[in-house]
C-alpha positions in Angstrom: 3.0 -16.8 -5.1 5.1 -18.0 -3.1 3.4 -17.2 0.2 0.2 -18.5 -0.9 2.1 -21.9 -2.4 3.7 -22.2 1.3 0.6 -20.9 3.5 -1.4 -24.0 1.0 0.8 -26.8 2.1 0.8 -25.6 5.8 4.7 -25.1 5.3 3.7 -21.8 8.1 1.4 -20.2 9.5 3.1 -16.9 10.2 4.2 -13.9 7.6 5.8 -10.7 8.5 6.2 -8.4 5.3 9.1 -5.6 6.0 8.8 -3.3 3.2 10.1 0.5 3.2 7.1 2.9 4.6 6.3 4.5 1.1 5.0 1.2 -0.2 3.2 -0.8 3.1 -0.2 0.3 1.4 0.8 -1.4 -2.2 1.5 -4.5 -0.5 -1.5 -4.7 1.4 -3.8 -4.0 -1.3 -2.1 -6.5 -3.7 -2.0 -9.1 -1.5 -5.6 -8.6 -1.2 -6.8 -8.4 -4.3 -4.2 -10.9 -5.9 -4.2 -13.5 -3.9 -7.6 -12.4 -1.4 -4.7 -12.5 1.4 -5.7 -10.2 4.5 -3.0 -8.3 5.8 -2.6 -6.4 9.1 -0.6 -2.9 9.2 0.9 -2.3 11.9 2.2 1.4 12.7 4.3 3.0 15.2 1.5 3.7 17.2 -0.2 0.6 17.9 2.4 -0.8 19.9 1.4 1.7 23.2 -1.7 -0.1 23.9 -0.9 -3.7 23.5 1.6 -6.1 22.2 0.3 -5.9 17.9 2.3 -9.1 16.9 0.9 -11.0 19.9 -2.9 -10.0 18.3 -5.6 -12.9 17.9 -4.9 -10.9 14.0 -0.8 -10.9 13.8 -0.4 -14.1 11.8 -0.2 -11.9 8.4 1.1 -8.2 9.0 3.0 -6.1 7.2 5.1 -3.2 9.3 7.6 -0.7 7.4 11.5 -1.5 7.9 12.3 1.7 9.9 8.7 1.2 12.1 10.1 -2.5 13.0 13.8 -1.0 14.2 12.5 1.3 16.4 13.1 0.7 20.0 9.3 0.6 20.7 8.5 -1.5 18.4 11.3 -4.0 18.3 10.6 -3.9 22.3 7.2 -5.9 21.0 8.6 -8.7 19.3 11.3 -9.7 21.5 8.2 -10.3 24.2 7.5 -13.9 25.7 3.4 -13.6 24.3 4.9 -13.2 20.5 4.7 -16.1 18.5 7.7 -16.6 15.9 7.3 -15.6 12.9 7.6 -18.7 10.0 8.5 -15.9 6.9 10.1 -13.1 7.1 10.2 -10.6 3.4 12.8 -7.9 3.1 11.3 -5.6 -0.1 14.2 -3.5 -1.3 16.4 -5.1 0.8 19.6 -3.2 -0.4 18.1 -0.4 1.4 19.4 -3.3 4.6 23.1 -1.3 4.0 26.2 -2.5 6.1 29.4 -1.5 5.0 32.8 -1.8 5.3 35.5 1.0 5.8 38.7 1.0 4.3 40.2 0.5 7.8 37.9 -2.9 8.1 35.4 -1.1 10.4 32.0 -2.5 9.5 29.1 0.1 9.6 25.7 -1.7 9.7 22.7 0.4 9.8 19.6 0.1 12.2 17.6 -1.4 9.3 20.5 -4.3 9.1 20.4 -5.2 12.3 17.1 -5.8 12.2 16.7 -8.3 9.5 20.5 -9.7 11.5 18.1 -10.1 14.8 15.0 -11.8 12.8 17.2 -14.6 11.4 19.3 -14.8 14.5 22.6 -14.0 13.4 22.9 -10.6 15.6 25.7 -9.6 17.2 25.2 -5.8 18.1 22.7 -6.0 21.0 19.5 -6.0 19.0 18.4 -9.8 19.7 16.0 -12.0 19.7 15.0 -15.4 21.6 13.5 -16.6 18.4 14.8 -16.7 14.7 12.5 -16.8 11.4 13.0 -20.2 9.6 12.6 -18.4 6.2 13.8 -15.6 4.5 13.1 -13.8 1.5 15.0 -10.5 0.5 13.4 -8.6 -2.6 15.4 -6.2 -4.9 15.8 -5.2 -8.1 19.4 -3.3 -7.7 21.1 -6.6 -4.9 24.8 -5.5 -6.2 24.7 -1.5 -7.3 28.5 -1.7 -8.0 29.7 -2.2 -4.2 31.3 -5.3 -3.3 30.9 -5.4 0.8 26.9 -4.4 0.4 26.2 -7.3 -1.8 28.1 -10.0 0.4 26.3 -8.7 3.2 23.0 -9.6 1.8 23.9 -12.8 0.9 25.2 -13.0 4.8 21.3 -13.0 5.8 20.9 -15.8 4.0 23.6 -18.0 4.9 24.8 -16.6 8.1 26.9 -19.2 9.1 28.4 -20.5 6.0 29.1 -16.8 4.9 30.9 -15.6 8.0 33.0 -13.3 5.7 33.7 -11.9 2.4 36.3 -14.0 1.9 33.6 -17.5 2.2 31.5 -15.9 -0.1 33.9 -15.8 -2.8 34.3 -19.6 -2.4 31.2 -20.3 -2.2 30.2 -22.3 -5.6 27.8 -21.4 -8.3 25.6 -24.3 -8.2 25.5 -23.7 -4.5 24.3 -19.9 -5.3 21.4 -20.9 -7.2 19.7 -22.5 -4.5 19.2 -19.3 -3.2 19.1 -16.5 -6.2 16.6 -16.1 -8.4 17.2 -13.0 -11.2 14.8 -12.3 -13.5 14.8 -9.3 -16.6 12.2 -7.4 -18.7 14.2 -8.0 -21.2 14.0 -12.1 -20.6 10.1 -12.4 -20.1 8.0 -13.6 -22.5 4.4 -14.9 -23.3 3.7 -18.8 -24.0 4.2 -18.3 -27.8 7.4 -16.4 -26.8 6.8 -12.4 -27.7 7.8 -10.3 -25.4 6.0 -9.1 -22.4 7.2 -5.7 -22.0 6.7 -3.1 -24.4 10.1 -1.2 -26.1 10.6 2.0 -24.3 10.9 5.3 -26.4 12.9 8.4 -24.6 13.3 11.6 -26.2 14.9 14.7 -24.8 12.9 18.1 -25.9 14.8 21.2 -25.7 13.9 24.4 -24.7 14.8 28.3 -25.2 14.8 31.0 -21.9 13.1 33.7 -22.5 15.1 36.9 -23.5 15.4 40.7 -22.7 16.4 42.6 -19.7 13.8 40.8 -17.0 14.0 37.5 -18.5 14.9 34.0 -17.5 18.4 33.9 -19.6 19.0 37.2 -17.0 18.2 35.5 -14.2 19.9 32.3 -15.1 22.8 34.6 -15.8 23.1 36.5 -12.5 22.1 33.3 -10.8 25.1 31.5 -12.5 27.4 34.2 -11.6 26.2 34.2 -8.0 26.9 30.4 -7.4 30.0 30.4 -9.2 31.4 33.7 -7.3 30.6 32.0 -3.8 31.0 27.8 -5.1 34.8 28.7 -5.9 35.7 30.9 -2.7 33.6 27.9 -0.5 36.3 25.5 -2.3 39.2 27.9 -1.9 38.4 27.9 1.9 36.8 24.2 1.8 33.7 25.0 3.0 31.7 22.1 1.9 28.6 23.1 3.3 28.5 26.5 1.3 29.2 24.1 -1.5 26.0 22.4 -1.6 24.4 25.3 -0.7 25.2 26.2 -4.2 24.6 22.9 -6.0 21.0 23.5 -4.4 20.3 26.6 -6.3 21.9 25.2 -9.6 19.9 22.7 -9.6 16.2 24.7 -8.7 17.7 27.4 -11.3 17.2 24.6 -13.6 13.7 23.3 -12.2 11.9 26.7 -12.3 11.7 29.9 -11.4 9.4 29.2 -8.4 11.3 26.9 -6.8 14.7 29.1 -7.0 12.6 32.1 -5.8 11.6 29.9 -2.9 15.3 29.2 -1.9 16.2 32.7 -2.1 13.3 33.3 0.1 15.2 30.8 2.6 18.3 31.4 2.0 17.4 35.3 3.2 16.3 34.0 6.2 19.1 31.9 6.7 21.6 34.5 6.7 19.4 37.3 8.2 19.6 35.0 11.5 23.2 34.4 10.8 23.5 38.4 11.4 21.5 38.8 14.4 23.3 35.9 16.0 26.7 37.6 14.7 26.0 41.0 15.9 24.6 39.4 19.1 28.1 37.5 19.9 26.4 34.1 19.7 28.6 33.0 16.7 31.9 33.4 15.7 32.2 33.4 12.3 35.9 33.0 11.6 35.4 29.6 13.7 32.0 28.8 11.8 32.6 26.1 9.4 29.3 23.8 9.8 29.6 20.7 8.0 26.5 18.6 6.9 25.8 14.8 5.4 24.0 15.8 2.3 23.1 13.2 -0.1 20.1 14.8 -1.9 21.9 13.3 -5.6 21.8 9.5 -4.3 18.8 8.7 -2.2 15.3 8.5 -3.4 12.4 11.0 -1.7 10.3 8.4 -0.8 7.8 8.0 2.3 10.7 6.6 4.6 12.7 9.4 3.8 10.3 11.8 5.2 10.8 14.3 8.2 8.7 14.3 11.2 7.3 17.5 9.8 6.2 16.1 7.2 9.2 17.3 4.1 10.9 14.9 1.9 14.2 14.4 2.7 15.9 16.2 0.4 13.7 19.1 1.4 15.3 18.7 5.0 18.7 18.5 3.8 18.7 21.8 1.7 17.4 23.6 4.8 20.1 22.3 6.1 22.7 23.2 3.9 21.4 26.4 3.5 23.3 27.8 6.8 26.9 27.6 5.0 28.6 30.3 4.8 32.0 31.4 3.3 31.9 35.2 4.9 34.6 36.1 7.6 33.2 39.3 8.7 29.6 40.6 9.5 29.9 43.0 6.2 30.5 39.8 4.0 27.4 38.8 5.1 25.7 41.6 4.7 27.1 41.7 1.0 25.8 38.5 0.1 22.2 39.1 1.7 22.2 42.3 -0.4 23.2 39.8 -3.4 20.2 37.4 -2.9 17.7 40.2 -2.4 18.4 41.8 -5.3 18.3 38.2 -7.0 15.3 37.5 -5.5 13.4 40.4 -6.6 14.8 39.6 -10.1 13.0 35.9 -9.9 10.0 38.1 -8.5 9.5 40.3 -11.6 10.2 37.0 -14.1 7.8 35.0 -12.3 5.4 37.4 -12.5 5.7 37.4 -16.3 4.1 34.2 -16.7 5.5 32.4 -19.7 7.9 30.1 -18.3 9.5 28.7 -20.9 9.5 25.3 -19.6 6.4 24.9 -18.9 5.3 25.9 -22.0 6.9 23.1 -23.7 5.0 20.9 -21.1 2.0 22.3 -22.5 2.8 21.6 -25.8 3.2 18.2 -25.1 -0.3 18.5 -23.5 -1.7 20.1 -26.1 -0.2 17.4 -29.3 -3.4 15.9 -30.8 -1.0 12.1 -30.4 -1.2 12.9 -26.3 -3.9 15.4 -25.6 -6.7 12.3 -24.8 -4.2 10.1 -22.6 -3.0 9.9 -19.3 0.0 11.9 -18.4 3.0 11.6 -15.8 5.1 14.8 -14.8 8.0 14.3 -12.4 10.2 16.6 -10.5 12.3 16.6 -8.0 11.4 19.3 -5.8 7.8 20.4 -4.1 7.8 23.7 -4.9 7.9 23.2 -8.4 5.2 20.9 -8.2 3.0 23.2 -6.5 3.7 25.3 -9.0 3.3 23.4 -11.8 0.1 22.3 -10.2 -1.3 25.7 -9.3 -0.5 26.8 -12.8 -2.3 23.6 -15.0 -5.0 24.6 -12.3 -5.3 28.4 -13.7 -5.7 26.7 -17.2 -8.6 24.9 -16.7 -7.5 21.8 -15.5 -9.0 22.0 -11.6 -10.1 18.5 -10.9 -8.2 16.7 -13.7 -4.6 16.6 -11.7 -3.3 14.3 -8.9 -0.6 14.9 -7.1 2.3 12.7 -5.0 5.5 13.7 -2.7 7.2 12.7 0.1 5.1 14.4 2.5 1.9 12.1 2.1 1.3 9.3 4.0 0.7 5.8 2.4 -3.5 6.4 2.5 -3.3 9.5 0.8 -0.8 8.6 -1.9 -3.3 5.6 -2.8 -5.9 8.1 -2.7 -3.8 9.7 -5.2 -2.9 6.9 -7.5 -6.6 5.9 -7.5 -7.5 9.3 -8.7 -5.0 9.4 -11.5 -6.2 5.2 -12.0 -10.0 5.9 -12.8 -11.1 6.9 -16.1 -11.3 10.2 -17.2 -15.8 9.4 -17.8 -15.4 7.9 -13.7 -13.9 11.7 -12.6 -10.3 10.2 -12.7 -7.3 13.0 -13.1 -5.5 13.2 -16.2 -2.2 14.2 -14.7 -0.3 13.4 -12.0 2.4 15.3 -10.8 5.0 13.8 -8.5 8.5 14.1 -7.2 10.4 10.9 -6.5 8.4 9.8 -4.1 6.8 8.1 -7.2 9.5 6.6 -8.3 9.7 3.2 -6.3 6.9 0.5 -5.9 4.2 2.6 -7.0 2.2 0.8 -10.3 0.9 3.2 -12.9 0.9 1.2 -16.1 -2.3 2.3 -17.2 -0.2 5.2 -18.1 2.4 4.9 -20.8 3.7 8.9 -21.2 5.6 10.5 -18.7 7.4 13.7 -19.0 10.4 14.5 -16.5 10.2 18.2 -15.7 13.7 18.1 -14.2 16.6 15.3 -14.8 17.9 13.6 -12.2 21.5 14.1 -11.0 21.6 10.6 -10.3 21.4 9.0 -13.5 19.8 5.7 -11.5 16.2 7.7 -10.2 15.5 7.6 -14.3 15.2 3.9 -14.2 13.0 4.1 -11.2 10.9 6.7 -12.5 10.4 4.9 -15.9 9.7 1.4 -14.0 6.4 3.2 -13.0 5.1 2.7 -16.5 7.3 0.3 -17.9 5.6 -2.5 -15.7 3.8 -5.6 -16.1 0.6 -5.4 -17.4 1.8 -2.4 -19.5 -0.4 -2.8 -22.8 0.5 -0.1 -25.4 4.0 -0.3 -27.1 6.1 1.4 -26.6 6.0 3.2 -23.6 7.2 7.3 -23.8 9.2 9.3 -22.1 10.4 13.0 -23.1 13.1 14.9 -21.4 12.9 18.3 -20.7 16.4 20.3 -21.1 17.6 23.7 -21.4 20.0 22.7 -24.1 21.6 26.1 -24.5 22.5 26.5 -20.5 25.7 25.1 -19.4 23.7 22.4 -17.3 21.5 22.0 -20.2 24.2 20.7 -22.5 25.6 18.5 -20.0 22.3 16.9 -18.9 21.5 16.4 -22.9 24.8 15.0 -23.5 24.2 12.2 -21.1 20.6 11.9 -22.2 21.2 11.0 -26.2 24.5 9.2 -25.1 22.1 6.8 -23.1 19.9 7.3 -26.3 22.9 6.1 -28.6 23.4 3.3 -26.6 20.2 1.6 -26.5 19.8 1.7 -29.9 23.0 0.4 -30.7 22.9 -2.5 -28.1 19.4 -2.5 -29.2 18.3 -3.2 -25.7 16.7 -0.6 -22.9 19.5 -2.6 -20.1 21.7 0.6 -20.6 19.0 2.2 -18.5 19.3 -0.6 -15.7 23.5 -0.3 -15.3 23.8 3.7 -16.2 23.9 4.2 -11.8 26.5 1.9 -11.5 28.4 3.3 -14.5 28.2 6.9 -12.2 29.0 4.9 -9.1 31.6 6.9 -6.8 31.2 9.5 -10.0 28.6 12.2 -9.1 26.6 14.3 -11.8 27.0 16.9 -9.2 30.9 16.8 -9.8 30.2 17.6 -13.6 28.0 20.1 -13.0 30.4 21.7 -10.4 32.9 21.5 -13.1 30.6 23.8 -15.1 30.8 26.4 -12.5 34.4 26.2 -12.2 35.8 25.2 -15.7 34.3 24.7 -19.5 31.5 22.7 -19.6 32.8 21.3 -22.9 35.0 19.5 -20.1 32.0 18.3 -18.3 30.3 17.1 -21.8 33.5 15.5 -22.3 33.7 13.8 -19.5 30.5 12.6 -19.3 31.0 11.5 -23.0 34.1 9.6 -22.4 32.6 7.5 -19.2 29.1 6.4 -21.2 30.1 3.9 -23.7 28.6 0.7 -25.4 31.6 -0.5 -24.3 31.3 0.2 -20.7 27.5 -0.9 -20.8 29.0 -4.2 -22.0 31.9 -4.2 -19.4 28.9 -4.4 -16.5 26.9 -6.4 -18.1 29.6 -9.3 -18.4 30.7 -8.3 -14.8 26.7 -9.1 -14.4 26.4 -12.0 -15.9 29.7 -13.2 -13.3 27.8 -12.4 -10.5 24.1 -13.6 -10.8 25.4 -16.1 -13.8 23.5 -17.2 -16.8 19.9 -16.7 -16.2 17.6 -16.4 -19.3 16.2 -19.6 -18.9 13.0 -18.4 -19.3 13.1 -18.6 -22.7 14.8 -22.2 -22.5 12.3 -23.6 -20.6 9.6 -22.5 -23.0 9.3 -26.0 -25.1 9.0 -28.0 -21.4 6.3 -25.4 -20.1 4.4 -25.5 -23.4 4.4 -29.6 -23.6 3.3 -29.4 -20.0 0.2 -27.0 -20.3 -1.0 -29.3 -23.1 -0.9 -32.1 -21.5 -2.7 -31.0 -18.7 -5.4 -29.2 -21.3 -5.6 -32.5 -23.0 -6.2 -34.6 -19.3 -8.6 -32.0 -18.1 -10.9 -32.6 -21.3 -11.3 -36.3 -21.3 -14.4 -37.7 -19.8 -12.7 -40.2 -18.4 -10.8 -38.3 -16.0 -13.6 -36.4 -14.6 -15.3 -39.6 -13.9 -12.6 -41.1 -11.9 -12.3 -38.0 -9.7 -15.8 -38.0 -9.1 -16.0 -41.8 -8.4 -13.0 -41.3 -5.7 -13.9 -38.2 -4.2 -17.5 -38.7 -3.9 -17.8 -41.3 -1.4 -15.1 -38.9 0.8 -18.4 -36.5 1.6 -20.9 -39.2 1.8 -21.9 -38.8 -1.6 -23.0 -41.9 -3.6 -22.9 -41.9 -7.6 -25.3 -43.4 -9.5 -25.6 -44.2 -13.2 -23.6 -43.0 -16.1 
């Protein structure tokens, strides 16, 4: 809206949308169809034959964040031929992180810099000989419980007057809102005041493992033993690395039985060429301590975070973290590659079985006569369960009905995707889409209002952006369903369902879905991985507890006042009602009198060479 107001009154000419890679195709198609705005892409690519912002075609473009900060492609705009640019718009601009270290030391990523070198407040080499005049940043998550972050937003914005943290505290309320504009779901409304987003339902089914001697509770069993044997002597020698290689299987343990198989499979091959280079003399392994930056439980998986090979992120970063090690001696490591084969071969014979237990209470949901005729969401959070999920639906009789959505897509075939799962089921449309959480940011899917999470997040956040997919504007049926899918009798499982009907609890005691929106900043600097660590190395009645203790209505209410400090009142949506309403009648009323028309005619006519005659 505002683009097309300012583009109307000749306010600019030139617009240069910076969004995050995974959602350059949304905002080219909505700007076309919304507002019949044509937008240019520009990709990495395009910048070897000729200058793409200096094209008779570069007044509207949009160009992902981490495209734009490359050398090559920065290169382009700081050339003589490019035109400035009037507008510049940030979409999830927290993702533009600078930081602060305890010793002061500022750490500004490549993506800050950037927007720092389009508004001409750079510093750190990465300049430019012109400066936007206008600035918009985007985001639904500006604060996400850091101070430094926040302030270094607002520093785009007011470069000069906000030279440092210490400004911005001054800097006055009523001087804020000249640049902040917050707005809710919870806030909006119609003309007539009802609401315009539908109440959100969540429920968290519960499931049984299968029992005997090859059976999922065996393999969860062994599995559990395995991790905990090797998570407590990585501690004991502070190998962080083997660590996480352990929080990796814990958590595909509790995704499926492909998916752990799969990382067996890997983790063999890992420490198979771990012995060869041992016995060769290429590694030492009393000095081998490899130490990785694994952040699988914060980020999101989608398109930006994706590998030049094609993975999601986190996919990358398990491969990763599947080289530590806590063995000291070439027979260690033999021991523990015995260990995973004979695991593996366990998964193997369980997997062949067929009657996962999990997915079994996916198809029951499938199957309910309430669901069985409506579209259907299924997320995950790893690719090899959605393969398998996929392969398996596929085996049922559901070949053709099922689209599918991960990191590893690029933007045209994840809108191929969406369009698939979009259409109606007499068009050919899917019925299900299966996705990992490179679905769950800027993607719109509220023609759909069930989703099912497959796996829970261990960052309580990625829930709210997964249930934003549905619970969107434009979303018609009330209320909106999601279901939960735990192991409730596993040690994870009971942890993972505390936190689930806590969050339940909450809502309806606050009777609002806001506990949703502030649950990642209650878990800020507090990991679910720590509580599930816990399980492995204490009672997980001390996990439940502590997850019990930290989720309170209380300390949805602290944030929320801390909230309403920050971004102040807002809900003057609601306020402004009465004004809005007088105004649209009055206008209805203007536009129906005769009188009116006639005068517009009379004054306009002669403008064109037109002459009126008669009544």
């Amino acid at each position: 809206l505002y683009i097309r107001e300012m583009l109307s009154r000749r306010l600019i000419n030139r617009v240069l949308i910076v969004p995050p890679a995974g959602l350059v195709g949304n905002w080219q198609r909505e700007m076309a169809k919304m507002f019949n705005l044509s937008f240019r892409v520009i990709r990495g690519g395009d910048v070897r034959r000729e200058n793409p912002f200096a094209h008779p075609d570069s007044d509207l473009v949009i160009v992902s964040v981490d495209t734009l900060s490359s050398d090559r492609v920065f290169a382009r705009l700081k050339e003589s031929a490019t035109t400035p640019y009037d507008l510049v718009i940030f979409d999830e601009a927290h993702k533009l992180a600078s930081n602060r270290d305890a010793d002061f030391t500022v750490r500004r990523t490549e993506r800050y810099k950037l927007a720092e070198a389009l508004i001409g407040a750079s510093s750190n080499g990465m300049t430019l000989d012109w400066s936007a005049r206008h600035l918009l940043l985007l985001t639904a998550t500006p604060h996400m419980g850091r101070e430094y972050p926040y302030y270094a937003l607002w520093r785009l914005l007011e470069p000069e007057i906000l030279s440092t943290p210490e400004a911005f505290d001054a800097y006055p309320p009523n001087a804020r809102q000249h640049h902040f504009i917050r707005r809710t779901k919870e806030e909006m409304v119609r003309f007539d005041g009802t609401p315009i987003y539908p109440k959100r339902v969540s429920d968290t089914l519960s499931y049984d493992l299968t029992q005997g001697a090859v059976s999922e509770q065996t393999l969860y069993d062994q599995t559990t033993e395995y991790i905990r044997f090797y998570y407590n002597r990585a501690r004991m020698l502070n190998r962080s690395a083997a660590r996480l290689a352990m929080s990796v299987f814990q958590r595909r343990l509790a995704s499926s039985t492909y998916a752990l198989l799969q990382s067996f499979e890997r983790r063999i091959k890992k420490l198979e060429g771990l012995i060869a280079d041992v016995e060769a003399g290429r590694i030492d392994l009393t000095a081998f301590a490899p130490t990785v930056e694994y952040a699988l439980d914060t980020g999101t998986a989608d398109e930006e975070d994706m590998t030049s090979d094609k993975r999601e992120r986190n996919e990358a970063d398990e491969e990763t973290v599947m080289r530590g090690v806590v063995a000291v001696s070439l027979a260690e490591l033999e021991t523990e590659r015995l260990r995973v084969q004979d695991l593996l071969t366990l998964a193997q014979q369980v997997e062949a079985q067929g009657d996962e237990s999990k997915l079994q209470r996916l198809l029951d949901i499938i199957r309910d006569p309430d669901y069985r005729d409506e579209k259907l969401i299924v997320f995950t959070e790893h690719r090899d369960t959605l393969n398998f999920i996929v392969r398996r639906l596929e085996g049922m009789g559901f070949t053709g009905e099922i689209a599918r959505l991960h990191g590893g897509m690029d933007y045209p075939e994840r809108d191929q995707q969406v369009e698939l799962f979009r259409k109606p089921f007499s068009e050919g449309g899917a019925k299900y889409l299966v996705a990992t959480d490179a679905a769950g940011e800027g993607i719109n899917l509220q023609f759909c209002w069930l989703m099912v999470n497959y796996d829970i997040p261990w960052n309580p956040a990625r829930l709210e952006q997964r249930m934003g997919r549905i619970h969107r504007y434009g979303q018609a049926h009330d209320p909106v369903i999601i279901m939960n899918l735990v192991a409730g009798k596993t040690r994870e499982g009971r942890v993972l369902k505390t936190l689930l009907d806590k969050l339940k609890k909450i809502r309806e005691e606050l009777g609002s879905d806001k506990v949703f929106d502030v649950v990642g900043r209650l878990f800020e600097g507090r990991s679910i991985r720590e509580y599930m660590e816990e399980v492995l190395t204490a009672s997980e009645v001390e996990a439940q507890r502590a997850v019990d203790q930290l989720l309170t209505p209380e300390a949805v209410q602290a944030i929320e006042r801390e909230e309403l400090a920050l971004y102040g009142e807002g809900g003057d949506v609601r306020s402004m009602l009465p004004e809005v309403n007088a105004e649209r009648q009055r206008t209805e009323t203007l536009r129906l009198l005769p009188g009116y028309v006639r005068r517009f005619i009379e004054e306009a006519a002669p403008l064109i060479g037109v002459a009126v005659e008669g009544d």
